[in-house]
Short mmCIF file of the C-alpha atoms (twelve columns), coordinates in Angstrom:
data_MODEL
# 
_entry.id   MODEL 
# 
loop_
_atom_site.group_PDB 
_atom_site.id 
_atom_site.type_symbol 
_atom_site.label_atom_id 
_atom_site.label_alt_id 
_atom_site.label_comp_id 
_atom_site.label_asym_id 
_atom_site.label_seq_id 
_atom_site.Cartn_x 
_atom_site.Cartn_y 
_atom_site.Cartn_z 
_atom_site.pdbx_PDB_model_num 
ATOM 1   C CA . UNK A 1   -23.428 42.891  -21.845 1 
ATOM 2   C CA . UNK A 2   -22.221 44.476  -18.486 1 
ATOM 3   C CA . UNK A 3   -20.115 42.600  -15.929 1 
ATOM 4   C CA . UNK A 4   -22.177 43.368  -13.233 1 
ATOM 5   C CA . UNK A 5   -25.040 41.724  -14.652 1 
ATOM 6   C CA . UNK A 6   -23.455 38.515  -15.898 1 
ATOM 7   C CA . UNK A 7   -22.352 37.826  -12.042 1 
ATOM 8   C CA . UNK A 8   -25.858 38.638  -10.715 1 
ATOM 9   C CA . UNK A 9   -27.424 35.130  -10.762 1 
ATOM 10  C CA . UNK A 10  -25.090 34.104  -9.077  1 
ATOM 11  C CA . UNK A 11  -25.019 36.585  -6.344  1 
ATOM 12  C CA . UNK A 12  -28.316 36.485  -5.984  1 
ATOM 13  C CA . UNK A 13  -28.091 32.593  -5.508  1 
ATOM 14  C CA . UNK A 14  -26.104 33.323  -2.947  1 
ATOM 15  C CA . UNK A 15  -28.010 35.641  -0.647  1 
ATOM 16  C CA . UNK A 16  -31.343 34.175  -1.113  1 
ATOM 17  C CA . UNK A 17  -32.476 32.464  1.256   1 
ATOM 18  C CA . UNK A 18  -34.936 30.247  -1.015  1 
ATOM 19  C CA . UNK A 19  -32.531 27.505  -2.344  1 
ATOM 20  C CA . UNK A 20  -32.432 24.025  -1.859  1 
ATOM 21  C CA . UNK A 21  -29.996 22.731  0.826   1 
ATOM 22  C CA . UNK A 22  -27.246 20.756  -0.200  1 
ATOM 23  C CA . UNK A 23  -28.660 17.740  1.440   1 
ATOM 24  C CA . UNK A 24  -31.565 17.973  -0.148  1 
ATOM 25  C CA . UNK A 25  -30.111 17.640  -3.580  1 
ATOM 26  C CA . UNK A 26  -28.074 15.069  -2.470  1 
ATOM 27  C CA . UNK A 27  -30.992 12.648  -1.209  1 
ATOM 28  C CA . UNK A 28  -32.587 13.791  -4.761  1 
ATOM 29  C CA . UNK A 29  -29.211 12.280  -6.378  1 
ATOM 30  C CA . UNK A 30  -29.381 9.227   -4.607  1 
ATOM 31  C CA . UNK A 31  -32.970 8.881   -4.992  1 
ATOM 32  C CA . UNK A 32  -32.200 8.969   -9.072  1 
ATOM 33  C CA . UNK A 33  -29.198 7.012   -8.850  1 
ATOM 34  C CA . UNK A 34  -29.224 4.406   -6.242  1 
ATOM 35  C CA . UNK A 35  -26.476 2.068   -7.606  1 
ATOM 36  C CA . UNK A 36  -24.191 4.811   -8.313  1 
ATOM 37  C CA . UNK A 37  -24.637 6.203   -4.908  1 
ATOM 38  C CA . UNK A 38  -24.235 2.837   -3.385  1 
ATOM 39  C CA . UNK A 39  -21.074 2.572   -5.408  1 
ATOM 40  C CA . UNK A 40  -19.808 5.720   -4.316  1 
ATOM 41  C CA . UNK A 41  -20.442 4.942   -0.745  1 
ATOM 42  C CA . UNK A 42  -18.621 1.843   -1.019  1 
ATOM 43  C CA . UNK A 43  -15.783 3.013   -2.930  1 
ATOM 44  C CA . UNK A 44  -15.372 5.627   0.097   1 
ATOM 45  C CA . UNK A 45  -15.495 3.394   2.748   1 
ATOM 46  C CA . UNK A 46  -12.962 1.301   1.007   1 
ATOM 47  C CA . UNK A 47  -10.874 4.388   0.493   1 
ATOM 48  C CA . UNK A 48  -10.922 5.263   4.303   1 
ATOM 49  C CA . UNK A 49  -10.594 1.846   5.372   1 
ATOM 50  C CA . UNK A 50  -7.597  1.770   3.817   1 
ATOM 51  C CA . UNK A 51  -6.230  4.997   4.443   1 
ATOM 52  C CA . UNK A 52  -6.944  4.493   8.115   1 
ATOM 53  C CA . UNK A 53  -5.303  0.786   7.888   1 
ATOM 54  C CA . UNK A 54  -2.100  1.919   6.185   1 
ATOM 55  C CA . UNK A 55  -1.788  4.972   9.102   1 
ATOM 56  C CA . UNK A 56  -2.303  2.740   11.700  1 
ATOM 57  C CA . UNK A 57  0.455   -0.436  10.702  1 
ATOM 58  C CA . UNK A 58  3.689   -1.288  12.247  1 
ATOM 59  C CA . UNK A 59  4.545   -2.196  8.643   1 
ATOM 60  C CA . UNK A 60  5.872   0.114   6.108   1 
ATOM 61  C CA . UNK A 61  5.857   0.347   2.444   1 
ATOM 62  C CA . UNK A 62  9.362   1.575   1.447   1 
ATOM 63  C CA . UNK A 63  10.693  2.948   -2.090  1 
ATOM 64  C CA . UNK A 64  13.726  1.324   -3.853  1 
ATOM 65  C CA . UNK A 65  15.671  3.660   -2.611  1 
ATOM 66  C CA . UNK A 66  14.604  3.269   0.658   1 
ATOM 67  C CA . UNK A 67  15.358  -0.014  0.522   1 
ATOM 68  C CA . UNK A 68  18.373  0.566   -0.821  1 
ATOM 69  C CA . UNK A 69  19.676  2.151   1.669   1 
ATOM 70  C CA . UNK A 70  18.525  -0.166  4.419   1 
ATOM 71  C CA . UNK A 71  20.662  -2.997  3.028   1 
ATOM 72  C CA . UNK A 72  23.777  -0.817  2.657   1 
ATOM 73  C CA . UNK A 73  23.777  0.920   5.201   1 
ATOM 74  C CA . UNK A 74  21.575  -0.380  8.188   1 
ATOM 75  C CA . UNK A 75  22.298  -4.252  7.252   1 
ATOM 76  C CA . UNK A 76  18.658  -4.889  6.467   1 
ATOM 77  C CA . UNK A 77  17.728  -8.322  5.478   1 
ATOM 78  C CA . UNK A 78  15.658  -8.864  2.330   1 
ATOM 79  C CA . UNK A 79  12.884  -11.837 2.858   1 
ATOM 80  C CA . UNK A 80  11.591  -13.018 -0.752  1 
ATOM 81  C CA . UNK A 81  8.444   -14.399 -0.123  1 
ATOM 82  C CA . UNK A 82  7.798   -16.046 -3.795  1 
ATOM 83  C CA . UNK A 83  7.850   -19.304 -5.073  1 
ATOM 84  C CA . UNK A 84  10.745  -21.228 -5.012  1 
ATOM 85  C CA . UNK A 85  10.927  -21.569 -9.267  1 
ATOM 86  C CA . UNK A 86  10.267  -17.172 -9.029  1 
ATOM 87  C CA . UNK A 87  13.073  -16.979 -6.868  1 
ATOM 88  C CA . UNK A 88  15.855  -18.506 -8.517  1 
ATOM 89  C CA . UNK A 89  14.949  -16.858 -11.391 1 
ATOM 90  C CA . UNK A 90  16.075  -13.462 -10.511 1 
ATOM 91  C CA . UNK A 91  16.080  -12.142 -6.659  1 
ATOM 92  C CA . UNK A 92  17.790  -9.359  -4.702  1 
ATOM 93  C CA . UNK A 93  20.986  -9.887  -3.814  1 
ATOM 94  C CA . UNK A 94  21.650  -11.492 -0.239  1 
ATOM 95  C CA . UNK A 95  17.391  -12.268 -0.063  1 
ATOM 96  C CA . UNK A 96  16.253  -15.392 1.748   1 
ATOM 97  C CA . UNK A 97  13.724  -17.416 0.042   1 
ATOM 98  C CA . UNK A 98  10.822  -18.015 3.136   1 
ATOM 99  C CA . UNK A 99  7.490   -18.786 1.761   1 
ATOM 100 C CA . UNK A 100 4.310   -17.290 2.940   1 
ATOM 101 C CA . UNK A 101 2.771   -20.169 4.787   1 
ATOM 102 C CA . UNK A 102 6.432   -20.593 6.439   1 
ATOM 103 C CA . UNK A 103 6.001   -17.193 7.779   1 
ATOM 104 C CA . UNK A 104 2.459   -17.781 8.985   1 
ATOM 105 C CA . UNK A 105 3.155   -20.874 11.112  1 
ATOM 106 C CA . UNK A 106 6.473   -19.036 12.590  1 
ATOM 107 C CA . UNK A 107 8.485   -21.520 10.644  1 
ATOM 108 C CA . UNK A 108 11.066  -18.680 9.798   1 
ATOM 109 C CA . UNK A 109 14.129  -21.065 10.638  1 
ATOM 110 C CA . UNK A 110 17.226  -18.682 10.411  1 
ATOM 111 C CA . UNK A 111 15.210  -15.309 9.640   1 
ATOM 112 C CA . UNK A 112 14.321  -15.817 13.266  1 
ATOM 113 C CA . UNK A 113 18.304  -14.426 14.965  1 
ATOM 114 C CA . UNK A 114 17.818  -11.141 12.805  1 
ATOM 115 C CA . UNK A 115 14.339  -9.738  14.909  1 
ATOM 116 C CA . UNK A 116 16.522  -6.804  15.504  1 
ATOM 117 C CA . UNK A 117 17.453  -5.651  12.342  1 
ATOM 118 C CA . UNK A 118 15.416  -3.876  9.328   1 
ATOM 119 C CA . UNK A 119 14.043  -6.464  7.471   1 
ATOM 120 C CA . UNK A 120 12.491  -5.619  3.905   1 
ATOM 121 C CA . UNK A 121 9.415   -8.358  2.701   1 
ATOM 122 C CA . UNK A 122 9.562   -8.249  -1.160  1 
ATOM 123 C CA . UNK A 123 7.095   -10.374 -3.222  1 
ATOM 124 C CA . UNK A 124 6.578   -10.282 -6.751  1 
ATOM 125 C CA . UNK A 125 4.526   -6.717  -7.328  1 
ATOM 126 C CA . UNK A 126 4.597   -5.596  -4.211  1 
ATOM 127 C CA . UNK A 127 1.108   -6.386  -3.416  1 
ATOM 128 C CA . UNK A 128 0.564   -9.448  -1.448  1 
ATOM 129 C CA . UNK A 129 3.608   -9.038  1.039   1 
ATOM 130 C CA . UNK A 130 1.687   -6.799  3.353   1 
ATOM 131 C CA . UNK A 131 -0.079  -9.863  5.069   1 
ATOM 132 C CA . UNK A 132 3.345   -11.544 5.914   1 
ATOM 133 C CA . UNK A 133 4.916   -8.409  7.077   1 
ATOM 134 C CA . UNK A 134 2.116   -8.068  9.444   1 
ATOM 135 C CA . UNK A 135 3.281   -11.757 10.642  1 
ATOM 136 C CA . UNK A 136 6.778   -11.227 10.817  1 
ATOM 137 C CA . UNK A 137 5.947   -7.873  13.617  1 
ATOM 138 C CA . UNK A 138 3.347   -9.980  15.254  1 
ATOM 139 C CA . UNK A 139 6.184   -12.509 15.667  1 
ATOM 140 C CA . UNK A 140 8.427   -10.114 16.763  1 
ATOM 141 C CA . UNK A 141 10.236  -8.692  14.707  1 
ATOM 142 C CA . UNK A 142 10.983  -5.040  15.100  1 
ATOM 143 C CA . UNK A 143 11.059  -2.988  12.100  1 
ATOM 144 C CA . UNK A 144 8.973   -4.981  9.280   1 
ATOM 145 C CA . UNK A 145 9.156   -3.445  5.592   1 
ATOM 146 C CA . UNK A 146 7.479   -3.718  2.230   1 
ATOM 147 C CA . UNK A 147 9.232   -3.028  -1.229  1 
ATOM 148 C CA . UNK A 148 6.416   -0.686  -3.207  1 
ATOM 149 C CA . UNK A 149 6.158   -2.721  -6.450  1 
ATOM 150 C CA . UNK A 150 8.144   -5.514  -5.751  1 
ATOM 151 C CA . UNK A 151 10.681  -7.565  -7.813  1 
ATOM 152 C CA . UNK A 152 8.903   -5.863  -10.491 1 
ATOM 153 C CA . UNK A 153 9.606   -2.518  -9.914  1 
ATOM 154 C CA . UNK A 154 12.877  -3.472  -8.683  1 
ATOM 155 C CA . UNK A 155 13.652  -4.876  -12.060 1 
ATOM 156 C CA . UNK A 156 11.964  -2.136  -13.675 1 
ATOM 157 C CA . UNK A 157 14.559  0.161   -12.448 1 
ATOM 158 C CA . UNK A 158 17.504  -2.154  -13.722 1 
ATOM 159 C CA . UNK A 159 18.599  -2.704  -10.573 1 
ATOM 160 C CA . UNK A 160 20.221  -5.972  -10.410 1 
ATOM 161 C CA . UNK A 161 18.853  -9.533  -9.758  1 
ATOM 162 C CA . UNK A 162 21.270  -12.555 -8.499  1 
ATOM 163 C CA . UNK A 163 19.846  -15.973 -10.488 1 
ATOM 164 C CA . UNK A 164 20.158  -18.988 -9.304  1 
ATOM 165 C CA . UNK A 165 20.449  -20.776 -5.680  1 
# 
């Protein structure tokens, strides 16, 4: 067969002026396939929301290395947000314990004299320290962090964990 006739569909999809809009195939897709297409929709607004939320925050989500740096060299201060038991099990070094609900009634106690400095929110995974991050800079404080992954990822990395206290 001859190369110029295995491309000719397609360039004569192309120029003709008889196919179906792209819109129209899509309402045909979501007319077969309502809960997929309601899906999709979701999972893109979710995406964006995101996206647009993350862009727009005062807070930060920092590597390990990141954060490593902040303590060593820009004396950050590490808040551990986790339980108490979590805590003394294996922390960063130099981390004050402050619980979440602490942080949320601006019961910070001596966190509160270090507003100017870095300060680096680490919970567990790193996933629910963005809420009291966003406290700590409503409160005040200047430049707010989160540790990507956590205590887990800090761990993961053999970095090391002080126990006790």
């Amino acid at each position: 067969m001859d190369t110029a006739r295995r491309y000719t569909p397609h360039l004569v999809f192309l120029l003709s002026r008889e196919f179906d809009p792209p819109m129209q195939e899509i309402m045909q897709f979501v007319g077969r396939h309502p809960i997929l297409s309601i899906a999709w929709i979701a999972l893109l607004a979710a995406v964006i929301y995101t996206t647009f939320k993350s862009l727009t925050s005062k807070v930060k989500v920092i590597t390990r290395g990141e954060a490593t740096r902040l303590i060593n060299k820009e004396d950050a201060v590490v808040v551990d947000i986790r339980q108490r038991d979590d805590f003394r099990k294996g922390h960063i070094a130099t981390a004050m314990n402050v619980l979440p609900a602490d942080i949320k009634a601006n019961n910070v106690g001596e966190l509160d004299k270090h507003k100017a400095k870095p300060v680096i929110v680490v919970d567990g995974n790193g996933l629910s320290a963005q809420e009291s991050a966003t406290a700590l800079t409503n409160a005040g404080f200047q430049q707010v962090f989160v540790l990507k992954e956590g205590v887990a990822g800090w761990s993961g990395e053999n970095l090391p964990l002080v126990r006790g206290k």
